[in-house]
VEXFI-908075 format. One record per atom (N, C-alpha, C): x, y, z. Coordinates in steps of 0.1 Angstrom, whole numbers, padded with zeros to 4 digits, always signed. Example, Ala and Ser with C-alpha at 12.3 -4.5 7.8 and 13.67 -1.06 7.14 Angstrom:
! residues 2
+0132-0057+0078
+0123-0045+0078
+0132-0033+0078
+0128-0022+0071
+0137-0011+0071
+0129+0000+0079
This chain:
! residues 364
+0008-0012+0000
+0000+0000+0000
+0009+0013+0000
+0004+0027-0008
+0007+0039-0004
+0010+0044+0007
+0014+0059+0006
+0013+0068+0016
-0001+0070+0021
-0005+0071+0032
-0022+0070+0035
-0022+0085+0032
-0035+0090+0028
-0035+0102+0024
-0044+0113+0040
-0034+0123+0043
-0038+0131+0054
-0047+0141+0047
-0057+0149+0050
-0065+0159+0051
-0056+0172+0052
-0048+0173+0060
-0035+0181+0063
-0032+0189+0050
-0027+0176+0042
-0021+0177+0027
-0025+0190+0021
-0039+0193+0022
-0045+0201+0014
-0044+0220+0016
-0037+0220+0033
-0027+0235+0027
-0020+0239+0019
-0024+0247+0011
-0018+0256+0001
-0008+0261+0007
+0006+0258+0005
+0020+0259+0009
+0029+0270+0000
+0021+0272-0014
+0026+0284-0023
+0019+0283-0037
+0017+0291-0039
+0013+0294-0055
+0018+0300-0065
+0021+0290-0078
+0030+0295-0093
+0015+0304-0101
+0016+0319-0096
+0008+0329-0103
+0007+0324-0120
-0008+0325-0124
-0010+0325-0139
+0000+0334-0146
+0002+0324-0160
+0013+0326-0170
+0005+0329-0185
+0013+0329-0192
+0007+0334-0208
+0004+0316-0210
+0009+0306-0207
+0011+0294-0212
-0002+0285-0200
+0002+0290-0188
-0010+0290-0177
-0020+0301-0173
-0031+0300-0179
-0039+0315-0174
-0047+0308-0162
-0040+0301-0151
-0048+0302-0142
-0035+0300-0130
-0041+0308-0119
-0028+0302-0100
-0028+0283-0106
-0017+0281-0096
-0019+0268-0097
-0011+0266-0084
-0021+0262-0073
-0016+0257-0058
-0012+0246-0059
+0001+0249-0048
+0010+0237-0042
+0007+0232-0032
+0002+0221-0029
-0002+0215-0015
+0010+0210-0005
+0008+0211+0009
+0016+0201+0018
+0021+0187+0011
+0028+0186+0008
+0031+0169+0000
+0032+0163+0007
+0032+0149+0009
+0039+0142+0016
+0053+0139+0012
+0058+0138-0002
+0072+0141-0007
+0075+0149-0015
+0085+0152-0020
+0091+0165-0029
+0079+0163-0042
+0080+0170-0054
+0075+0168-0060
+0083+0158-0072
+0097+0156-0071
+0106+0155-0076
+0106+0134-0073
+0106+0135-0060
+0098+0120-0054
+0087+0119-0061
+0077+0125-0061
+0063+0120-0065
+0064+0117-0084
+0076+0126-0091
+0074+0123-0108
+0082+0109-0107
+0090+0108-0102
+0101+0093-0104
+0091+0084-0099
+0085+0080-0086
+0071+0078-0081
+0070+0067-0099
+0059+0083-0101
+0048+0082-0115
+0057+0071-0122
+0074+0075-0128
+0074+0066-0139
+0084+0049-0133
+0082+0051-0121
+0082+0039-0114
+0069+0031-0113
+0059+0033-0116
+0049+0030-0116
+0040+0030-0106
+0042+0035-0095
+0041+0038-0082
+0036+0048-0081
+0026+0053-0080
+0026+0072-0080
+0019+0078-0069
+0018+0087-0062
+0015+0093-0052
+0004+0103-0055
+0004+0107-0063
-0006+0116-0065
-0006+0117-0080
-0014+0122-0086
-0017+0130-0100
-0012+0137-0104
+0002+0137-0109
+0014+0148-0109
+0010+0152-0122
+0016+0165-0123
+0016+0172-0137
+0032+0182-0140
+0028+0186-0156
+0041+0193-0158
+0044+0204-0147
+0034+0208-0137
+0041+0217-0128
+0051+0212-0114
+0049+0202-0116
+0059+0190-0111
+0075+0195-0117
+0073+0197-0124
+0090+0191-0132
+0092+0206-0136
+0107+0210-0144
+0109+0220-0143
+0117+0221-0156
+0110+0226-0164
+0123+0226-0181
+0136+0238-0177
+0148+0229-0184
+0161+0233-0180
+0167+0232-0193
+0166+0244-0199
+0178+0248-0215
+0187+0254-0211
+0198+0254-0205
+0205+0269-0203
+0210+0267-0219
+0219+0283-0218
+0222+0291-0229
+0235+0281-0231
+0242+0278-0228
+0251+0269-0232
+0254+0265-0244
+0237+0258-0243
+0235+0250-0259
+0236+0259-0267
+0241+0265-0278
+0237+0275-0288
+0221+0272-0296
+0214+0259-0298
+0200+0255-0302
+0190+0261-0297
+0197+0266-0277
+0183+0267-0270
+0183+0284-0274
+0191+0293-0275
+0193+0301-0278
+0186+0308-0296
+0192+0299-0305
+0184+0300-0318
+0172+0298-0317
+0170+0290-0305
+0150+0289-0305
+0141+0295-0297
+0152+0302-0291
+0144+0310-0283
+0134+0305-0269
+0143+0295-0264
+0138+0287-0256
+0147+0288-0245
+0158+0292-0238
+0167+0294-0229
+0153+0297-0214
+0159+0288-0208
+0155+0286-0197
+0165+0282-0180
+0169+0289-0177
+0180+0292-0169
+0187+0301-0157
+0194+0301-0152
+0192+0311-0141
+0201+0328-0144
+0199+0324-0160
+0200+0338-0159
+0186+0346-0170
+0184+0361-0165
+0178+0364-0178
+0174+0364-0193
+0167+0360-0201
+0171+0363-0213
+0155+0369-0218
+0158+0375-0229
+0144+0382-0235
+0148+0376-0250
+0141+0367-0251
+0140+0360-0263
+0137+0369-0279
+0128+0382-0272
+0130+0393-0287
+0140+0398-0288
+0153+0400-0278
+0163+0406-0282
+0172+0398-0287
+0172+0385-0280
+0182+0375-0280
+0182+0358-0288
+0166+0361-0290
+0165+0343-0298
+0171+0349-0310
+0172+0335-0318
+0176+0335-0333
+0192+0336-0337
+0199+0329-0349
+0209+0329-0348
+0211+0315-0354
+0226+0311-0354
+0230+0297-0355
+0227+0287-0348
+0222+0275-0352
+0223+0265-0340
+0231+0253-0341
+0233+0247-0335
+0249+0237-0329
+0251+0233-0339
+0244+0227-0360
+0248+0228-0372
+0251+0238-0380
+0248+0253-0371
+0249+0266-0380
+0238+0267-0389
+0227+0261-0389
+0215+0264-0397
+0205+0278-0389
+0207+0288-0395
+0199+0299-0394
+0185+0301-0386
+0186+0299-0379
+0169+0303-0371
+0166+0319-0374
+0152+0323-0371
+0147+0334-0368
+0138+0337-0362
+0136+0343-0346
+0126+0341-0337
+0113+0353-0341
+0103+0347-0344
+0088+0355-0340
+0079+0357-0332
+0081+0369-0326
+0078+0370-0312
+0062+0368-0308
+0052+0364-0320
+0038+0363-0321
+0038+0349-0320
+0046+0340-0322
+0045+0329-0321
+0052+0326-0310
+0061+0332-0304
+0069+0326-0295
+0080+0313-0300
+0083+0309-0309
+0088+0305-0314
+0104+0307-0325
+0109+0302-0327
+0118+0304-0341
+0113+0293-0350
+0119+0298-0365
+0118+0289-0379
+0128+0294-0383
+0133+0283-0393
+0148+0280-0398
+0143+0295-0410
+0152+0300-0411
+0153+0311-0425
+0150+0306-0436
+0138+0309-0442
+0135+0300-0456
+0146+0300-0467
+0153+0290-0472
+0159+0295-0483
+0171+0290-0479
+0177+0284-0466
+0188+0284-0461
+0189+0271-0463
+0184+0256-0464
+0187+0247-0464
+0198+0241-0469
+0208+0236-0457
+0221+0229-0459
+0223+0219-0472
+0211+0209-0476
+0213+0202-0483
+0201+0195-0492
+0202+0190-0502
+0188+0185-0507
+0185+0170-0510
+0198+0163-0508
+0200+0151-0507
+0205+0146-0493
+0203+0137-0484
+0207+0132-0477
+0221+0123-0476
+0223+0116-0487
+0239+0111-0493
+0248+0122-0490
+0244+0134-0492
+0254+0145-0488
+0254+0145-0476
+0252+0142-0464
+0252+0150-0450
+0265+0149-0445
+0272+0137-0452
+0288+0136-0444
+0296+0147-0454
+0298+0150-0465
+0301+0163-0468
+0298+0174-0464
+0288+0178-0463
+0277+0191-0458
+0277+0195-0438
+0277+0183-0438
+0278+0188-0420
+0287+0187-0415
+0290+0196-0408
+0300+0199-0393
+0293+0194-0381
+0295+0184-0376
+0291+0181-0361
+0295+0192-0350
+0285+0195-0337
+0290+0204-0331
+0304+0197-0319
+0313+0209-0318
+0322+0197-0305
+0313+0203-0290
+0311+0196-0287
+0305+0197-0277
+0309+0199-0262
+0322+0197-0262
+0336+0197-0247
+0335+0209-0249
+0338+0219-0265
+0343+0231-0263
+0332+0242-0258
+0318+0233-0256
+0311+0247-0245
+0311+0246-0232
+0312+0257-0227
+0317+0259-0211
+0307+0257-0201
+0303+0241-0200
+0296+0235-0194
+0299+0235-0174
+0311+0240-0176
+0319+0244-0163
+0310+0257-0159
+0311+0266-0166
+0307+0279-0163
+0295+0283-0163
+0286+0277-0171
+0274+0271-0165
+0264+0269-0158
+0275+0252-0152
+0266+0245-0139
+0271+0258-0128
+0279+0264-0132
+0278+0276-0118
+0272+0284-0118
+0268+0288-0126
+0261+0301-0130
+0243+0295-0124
+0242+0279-0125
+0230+0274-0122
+0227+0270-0113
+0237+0267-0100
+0238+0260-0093
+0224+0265-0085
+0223+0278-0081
+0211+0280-0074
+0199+0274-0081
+0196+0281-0095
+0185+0279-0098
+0181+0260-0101
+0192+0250-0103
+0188+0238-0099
+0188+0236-0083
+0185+0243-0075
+0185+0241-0062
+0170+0240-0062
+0164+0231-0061
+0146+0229-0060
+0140+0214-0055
+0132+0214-0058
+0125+0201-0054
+0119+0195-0066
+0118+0197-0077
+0114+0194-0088
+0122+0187-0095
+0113+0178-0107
+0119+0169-0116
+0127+0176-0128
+0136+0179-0124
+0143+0188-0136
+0148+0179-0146
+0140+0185-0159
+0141+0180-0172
+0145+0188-0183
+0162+0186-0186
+0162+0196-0198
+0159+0190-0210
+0156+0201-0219
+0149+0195-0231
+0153+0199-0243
+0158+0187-0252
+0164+0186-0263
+0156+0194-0271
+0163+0204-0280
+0161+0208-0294
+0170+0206-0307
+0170+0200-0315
+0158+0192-0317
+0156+0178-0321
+0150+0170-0322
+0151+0156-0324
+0154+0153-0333
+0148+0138-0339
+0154+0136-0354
+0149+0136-0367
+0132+0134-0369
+0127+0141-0383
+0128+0156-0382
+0126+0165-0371
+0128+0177-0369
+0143+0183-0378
+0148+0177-0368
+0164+0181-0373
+0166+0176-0389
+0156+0169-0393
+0162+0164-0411
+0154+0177-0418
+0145+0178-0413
+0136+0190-0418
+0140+0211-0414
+0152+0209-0404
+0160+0222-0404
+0166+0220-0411
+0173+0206-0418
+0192+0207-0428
+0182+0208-0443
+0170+0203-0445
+0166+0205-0463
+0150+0209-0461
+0146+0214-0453
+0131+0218-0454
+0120+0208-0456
+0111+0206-0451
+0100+0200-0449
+0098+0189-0459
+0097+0195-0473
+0093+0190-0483
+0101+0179-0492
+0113+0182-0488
+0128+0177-0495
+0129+0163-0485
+0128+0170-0469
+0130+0155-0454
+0115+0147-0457
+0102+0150-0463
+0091+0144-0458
+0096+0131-0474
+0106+0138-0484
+0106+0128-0500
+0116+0119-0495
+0127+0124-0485
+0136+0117-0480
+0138+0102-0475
+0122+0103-0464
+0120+0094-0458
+0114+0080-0467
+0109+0084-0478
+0106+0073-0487
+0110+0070-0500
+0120+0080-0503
+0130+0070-0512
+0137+0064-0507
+0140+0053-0516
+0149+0045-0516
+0165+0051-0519
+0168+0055-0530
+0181+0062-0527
+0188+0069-0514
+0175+0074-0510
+0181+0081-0494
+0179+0075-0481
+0177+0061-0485
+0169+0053-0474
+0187+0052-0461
+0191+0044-0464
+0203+0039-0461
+0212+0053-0453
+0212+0062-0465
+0219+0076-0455
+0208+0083-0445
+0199+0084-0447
+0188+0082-0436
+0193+0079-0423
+0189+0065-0422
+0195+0057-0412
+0204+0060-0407
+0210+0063-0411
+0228+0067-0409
+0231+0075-0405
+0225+0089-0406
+0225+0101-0400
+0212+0101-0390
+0204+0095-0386
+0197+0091-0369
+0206+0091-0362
+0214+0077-0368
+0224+0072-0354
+0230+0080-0354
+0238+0091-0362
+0253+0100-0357
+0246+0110-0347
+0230+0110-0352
+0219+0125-0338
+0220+0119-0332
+0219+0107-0327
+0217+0100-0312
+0232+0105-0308
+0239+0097-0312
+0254+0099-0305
+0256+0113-0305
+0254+0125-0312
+0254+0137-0307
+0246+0137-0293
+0233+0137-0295
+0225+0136-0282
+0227+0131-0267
+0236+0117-0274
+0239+0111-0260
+0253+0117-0256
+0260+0124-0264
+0272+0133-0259
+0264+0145-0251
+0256+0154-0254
+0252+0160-0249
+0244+0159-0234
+0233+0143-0231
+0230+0137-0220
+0244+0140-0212
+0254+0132-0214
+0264+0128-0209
+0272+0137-0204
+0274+0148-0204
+0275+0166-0203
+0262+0172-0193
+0255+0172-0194
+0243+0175-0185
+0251+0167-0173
+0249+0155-0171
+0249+0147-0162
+0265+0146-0151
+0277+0150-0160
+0285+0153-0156
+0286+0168-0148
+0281+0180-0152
+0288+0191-0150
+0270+0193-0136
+0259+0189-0143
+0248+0195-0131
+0242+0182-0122
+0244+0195-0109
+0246+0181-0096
+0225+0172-0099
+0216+0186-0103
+0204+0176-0105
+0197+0179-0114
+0200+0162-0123
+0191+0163-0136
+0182+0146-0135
+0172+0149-0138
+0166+0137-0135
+0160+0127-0147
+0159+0137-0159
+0154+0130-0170
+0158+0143-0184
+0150+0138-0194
+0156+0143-0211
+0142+0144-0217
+0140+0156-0217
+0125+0157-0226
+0129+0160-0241
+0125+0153-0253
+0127+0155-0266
+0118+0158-0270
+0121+0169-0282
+0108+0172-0297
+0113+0165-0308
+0101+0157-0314
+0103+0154-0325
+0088+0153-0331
+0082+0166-0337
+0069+0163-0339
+0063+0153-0352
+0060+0145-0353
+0057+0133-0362
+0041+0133-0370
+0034+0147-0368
+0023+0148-0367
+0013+0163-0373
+0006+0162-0376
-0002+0176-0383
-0017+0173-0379
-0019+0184-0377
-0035+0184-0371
-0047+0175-0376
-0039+0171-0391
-0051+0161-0393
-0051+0151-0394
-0038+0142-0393
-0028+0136-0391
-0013+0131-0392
-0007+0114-0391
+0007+0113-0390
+0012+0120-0402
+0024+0124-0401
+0032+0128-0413
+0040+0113-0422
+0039+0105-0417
+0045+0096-0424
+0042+0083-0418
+0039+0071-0422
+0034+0060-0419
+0043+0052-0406
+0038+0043-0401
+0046+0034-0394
+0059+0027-0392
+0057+0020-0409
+0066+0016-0414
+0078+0026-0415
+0080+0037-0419
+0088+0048-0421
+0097+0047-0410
+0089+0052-0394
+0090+0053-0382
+0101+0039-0378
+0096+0029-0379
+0101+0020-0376
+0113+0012-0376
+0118+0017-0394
+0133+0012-0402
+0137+0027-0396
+0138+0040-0395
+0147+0049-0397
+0146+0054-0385
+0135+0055-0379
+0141+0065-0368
+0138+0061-0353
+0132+0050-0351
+0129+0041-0340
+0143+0037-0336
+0152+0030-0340
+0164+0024-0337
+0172+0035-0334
+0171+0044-0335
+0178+0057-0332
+0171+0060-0321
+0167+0063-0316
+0155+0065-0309
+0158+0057-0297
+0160+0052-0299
+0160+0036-0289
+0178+0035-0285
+0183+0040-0293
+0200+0044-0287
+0201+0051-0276
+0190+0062-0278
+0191+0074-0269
+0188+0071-0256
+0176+0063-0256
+0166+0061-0247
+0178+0053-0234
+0181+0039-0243
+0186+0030-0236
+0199+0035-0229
+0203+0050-0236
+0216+0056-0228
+0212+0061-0216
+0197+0068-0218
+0194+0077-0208
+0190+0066-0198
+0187+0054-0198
+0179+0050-0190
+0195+0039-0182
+0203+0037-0190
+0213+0033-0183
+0223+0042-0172
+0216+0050-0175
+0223+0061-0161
+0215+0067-0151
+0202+0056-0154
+0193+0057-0145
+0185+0070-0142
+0181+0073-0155
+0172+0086-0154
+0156+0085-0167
+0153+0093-0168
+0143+0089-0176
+0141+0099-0190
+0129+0092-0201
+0132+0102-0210
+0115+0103-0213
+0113+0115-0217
+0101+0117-0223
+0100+0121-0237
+0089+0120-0249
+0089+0122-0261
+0080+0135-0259
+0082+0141-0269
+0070+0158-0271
+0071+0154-0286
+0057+0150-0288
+0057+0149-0305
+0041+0154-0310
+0040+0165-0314
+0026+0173-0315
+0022+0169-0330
+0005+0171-0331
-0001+0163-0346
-0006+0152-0336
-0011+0146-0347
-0026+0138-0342
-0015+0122-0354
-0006+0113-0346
-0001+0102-0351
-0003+0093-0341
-0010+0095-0330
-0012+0083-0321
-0014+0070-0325
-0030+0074-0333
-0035+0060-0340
-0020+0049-0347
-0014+0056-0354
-0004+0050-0360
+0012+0050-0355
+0009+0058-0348
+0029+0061-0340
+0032+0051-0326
+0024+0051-0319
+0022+0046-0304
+0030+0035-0304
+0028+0019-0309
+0037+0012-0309
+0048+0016-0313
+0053+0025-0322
+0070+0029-0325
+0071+0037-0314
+0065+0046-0312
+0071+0054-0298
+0071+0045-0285
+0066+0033-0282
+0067+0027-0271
+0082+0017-0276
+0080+0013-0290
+0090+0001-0296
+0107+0012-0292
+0105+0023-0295
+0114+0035-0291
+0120+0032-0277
+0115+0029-0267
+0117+0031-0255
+0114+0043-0246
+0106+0053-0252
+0101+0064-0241
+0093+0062-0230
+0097+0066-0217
+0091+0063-0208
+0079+0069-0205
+0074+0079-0216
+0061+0088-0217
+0062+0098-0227
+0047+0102-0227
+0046+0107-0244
+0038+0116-0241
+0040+0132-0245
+0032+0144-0244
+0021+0142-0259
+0010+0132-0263
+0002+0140-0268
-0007+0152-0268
-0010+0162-0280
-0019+0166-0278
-0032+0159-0276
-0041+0169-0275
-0059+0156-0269
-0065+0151-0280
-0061+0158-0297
-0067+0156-0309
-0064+0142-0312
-0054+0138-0306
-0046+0118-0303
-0061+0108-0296
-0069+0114-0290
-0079+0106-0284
-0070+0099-0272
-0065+0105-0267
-0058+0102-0253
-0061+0089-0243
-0077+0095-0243
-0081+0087-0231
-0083+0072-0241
-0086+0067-0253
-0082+0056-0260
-0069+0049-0259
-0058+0058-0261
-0042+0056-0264
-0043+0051-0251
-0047+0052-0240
-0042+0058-0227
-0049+0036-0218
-0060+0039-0225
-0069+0023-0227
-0064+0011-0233
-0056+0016-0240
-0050+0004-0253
-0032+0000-0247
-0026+0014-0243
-0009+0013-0244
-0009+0017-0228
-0017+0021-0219
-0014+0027-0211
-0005+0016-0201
-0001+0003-0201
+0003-0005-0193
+0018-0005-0197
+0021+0002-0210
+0034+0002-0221
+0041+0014-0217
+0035+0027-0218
+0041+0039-0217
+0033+0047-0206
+0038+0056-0199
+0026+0068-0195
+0024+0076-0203
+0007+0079-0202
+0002+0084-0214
-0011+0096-0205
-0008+0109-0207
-0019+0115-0203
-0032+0122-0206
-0041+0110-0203
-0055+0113-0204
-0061+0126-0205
-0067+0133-0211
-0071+0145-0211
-0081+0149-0202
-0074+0161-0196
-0087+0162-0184
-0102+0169-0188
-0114+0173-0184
-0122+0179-0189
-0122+0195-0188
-0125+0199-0202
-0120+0216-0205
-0124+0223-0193
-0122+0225-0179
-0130+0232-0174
-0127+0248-0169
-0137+0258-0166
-0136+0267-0167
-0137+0275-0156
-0135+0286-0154
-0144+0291-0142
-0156+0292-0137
-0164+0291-0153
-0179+0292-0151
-0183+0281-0145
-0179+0269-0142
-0181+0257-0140
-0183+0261-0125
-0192+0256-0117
-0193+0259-0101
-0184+0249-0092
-0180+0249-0079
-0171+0239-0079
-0178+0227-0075
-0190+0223-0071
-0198+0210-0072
-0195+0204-0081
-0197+0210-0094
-0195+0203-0108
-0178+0204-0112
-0172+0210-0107
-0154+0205-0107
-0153+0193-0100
-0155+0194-0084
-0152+0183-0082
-0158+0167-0086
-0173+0172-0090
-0179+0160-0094
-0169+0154-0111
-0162+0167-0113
-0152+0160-0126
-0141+0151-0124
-0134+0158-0113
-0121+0154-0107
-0126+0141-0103
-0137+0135-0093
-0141+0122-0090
-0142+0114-0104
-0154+0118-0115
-0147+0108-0128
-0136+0109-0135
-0127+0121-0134
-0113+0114-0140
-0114+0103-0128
-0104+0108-0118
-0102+0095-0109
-0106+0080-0111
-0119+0085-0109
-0123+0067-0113
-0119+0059-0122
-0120+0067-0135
-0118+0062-0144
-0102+0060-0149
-0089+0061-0142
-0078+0064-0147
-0068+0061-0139
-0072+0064-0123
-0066+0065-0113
-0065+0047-0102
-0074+0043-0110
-0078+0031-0104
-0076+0017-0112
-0064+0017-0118
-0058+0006-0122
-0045-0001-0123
-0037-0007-0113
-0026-0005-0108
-0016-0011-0123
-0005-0004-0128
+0000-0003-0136
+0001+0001-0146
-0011+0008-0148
-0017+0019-0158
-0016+0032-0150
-0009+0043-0158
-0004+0056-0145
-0009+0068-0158
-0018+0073-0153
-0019+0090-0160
-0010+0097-0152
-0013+0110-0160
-0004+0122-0154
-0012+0134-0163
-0006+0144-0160
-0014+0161-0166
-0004+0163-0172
-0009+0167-0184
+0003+0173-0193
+0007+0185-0199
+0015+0192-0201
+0010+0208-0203
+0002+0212-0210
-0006+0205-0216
-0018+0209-0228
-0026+0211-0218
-0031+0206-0208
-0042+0204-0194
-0041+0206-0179
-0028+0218-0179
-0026+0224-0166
-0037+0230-0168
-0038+0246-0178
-0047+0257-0179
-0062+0248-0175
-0066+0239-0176
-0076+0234-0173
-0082+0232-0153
-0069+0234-0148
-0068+0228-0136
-0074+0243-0128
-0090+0245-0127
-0095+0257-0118
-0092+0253-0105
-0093+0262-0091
-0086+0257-0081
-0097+0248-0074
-0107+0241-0075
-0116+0236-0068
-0114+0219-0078
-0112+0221-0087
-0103+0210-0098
-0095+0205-0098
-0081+0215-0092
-0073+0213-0088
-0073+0204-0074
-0081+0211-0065
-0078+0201-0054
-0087+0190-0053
-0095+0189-0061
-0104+0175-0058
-0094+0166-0067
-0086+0167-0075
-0080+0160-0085
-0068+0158-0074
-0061+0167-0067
-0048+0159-0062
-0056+0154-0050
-0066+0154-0043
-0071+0149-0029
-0078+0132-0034
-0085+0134-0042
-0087+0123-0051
-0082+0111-0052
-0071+0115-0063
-0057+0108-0067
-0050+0102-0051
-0049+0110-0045
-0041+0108-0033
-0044+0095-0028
-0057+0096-0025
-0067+0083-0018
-0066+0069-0026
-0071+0075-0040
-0065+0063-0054
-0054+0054-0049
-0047+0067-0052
-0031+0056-0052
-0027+0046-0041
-0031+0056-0029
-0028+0051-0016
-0030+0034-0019
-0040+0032-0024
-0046+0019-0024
-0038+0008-0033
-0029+0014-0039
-0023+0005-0051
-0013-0005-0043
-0012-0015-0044
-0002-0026-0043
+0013-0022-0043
+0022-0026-0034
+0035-0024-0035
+0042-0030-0048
């Protein structure tokens, strides 16, 4: 059995004020352990409560030159992404950040290459020793001082990254010719071994990192971008290099891959080895979640709720998530950043008071 769940728990101990990404407070309760305990918990299968991304804590420092091109630096020092995103990233391929999207895109026009057979001519690997990963972890030492599952997070994966070196159209012909099949392949594995040089650097220079969140989005709103089979010769085995690195140093990895490819991706992303998978909800979650959820953790989508909602009818929500998700030992949901903003505060706490009781009950 669980931690027995106390009443206690449910002092509000601090509140992360609504964000552009969260438009709503989101209280911190008395835990019974860190929150950083309660995510390893989750992907131990074990879980303590109903953790979500406010659990965990994304960690880019500027180091990388990628997180910087994307305008994603997240770290303990300032940065203002309209003055400072955009630029080269660790290939030297051009980004440019737009401050309406929050985002960067590669400079149109800039593509390193148009064939794949070329990439061992065409690319410079980044060295990776020569960034001052020393100077850094010091500069961060405070800000990894927390209780949270700190997760830094790769940019960018590996259809992603084929689609910054020749653009969209050129990486989406790539993956199904036959001429480019083989160099394909071949340039996965040299991204993993980049990647896992880079793990391997995190893990050396910062005293706490606990897992590797990756993008590699596989997916378009109305669905996969490329079939199974694709998935499964080229970039699965790659995939699966990474994983099995991260997970032999005893930490964990998560996938971020946006688009609606559940139906068809799920087994290669589990065949991958991710220990969990940020769908959007357009995936039919709570299906994926029914079918794989014993394979991967997979988060169910919570119901859209609002403030207009009274809190009778929150909590009466938070009791059917629960039931229905919370109460099957080996099968583990979680909230995912698509379904913080959802979390009103009477939702909020019937969902972690809930969960609490749930778990409690599960089997050692």
């Amino acid at each position: 059995m669980g931690i027995p769940f106390d009443e206690k728990e449910l002092e509000v101990v601090s509140i992360e004020p609504k964000s552009r990404k969260t438009p709503v407070d989101y209280a911190h309760f008395n835990y019974p352990v860190t929150q950083r305990e309660a995510v390893i918990a989750t992907y131990q299968k074990h879980p303590i409560w109903l953790v979500s991304s406010k659990d965990t804590m994304m960690f880019n420092p500027r180091v990388i030159p990628e997180n910087i091109a994307r305008g994603m630096v997240v770290d303990g020092e300032p940065f203002n992404a309209v003055e400072e995103a955009g630029g080269p990233d660790i290939f030297g391929v051009e980004w440019i950040y737009e401050p309406e999207a929050h985002g960067s895109m590669v400079i149109p026009g800039t593509q390193l290459f148009d064939d794949v057979n070329d990439w061992k001519d065409v690319l410079t690997f980044p060295d990776v020793d020569s960034w001052d990963w020393a100077g850094s972890a010091e500069k961060n030492k405070e800000f990894l001082n927390n209780d949270k599952f700190v997760q830094p997070w790769l940019f960018t994966g590996w259809f992603e990254r084929l689609i910054s070196f020749m653009g969209f159209e050129d990486a989406a012909f790539a993956l199904l010719d036959e001429d480019q099949e083989d160099a394909v392949a071949e340039l996965m594995m040299a991204l993993s071994d980049l990647y896992i040089d880079i793990v391997d650097h995190f893990v050396k220079y910062y005293d706490h990192i606990d897992g590797f969140y990756v993008h590699d989005d596989w997916g378009s709103q109305a669905s996969a971008l490329f079939n199974a089979d694709v998935a499964e010769r080229l970039i699965v085995p790659a995939m699966r290099k990474f994983t099995d690195h991260v997970h032999e140093l005893g930490l964990f990895a998560e996938l971020h891959s946006c688009g609606k490819s559940g139906q068809v991706q799920t087994p290669n992303i589990i065949a991958a080895g991710w220990d969990s998978w940020t769908p959007q909800r357009m995936n039919g979650n709570e299906e994926l979640w029914e079918l794989y959820g014993d394979k991967i953790i997979l988060p169910p989508s919570l119901d859209l709720v609002t403030e207009e909602w009274s809190e009778e009818d929150q909590i009466a929500a938070a009791k059917r998530y629960v039931d229905r998700f919370c109460n099957t030992p080996g099968k583990v949901p979680y909230i995912s950043m698509y379904d913080v903003a959802c979390q009103q505060p009477a939702y909020r706490k019937a969902l972690y008071a809930e969960s609490r009781k749930a778990f409690a009950k599960w089997p050692d």
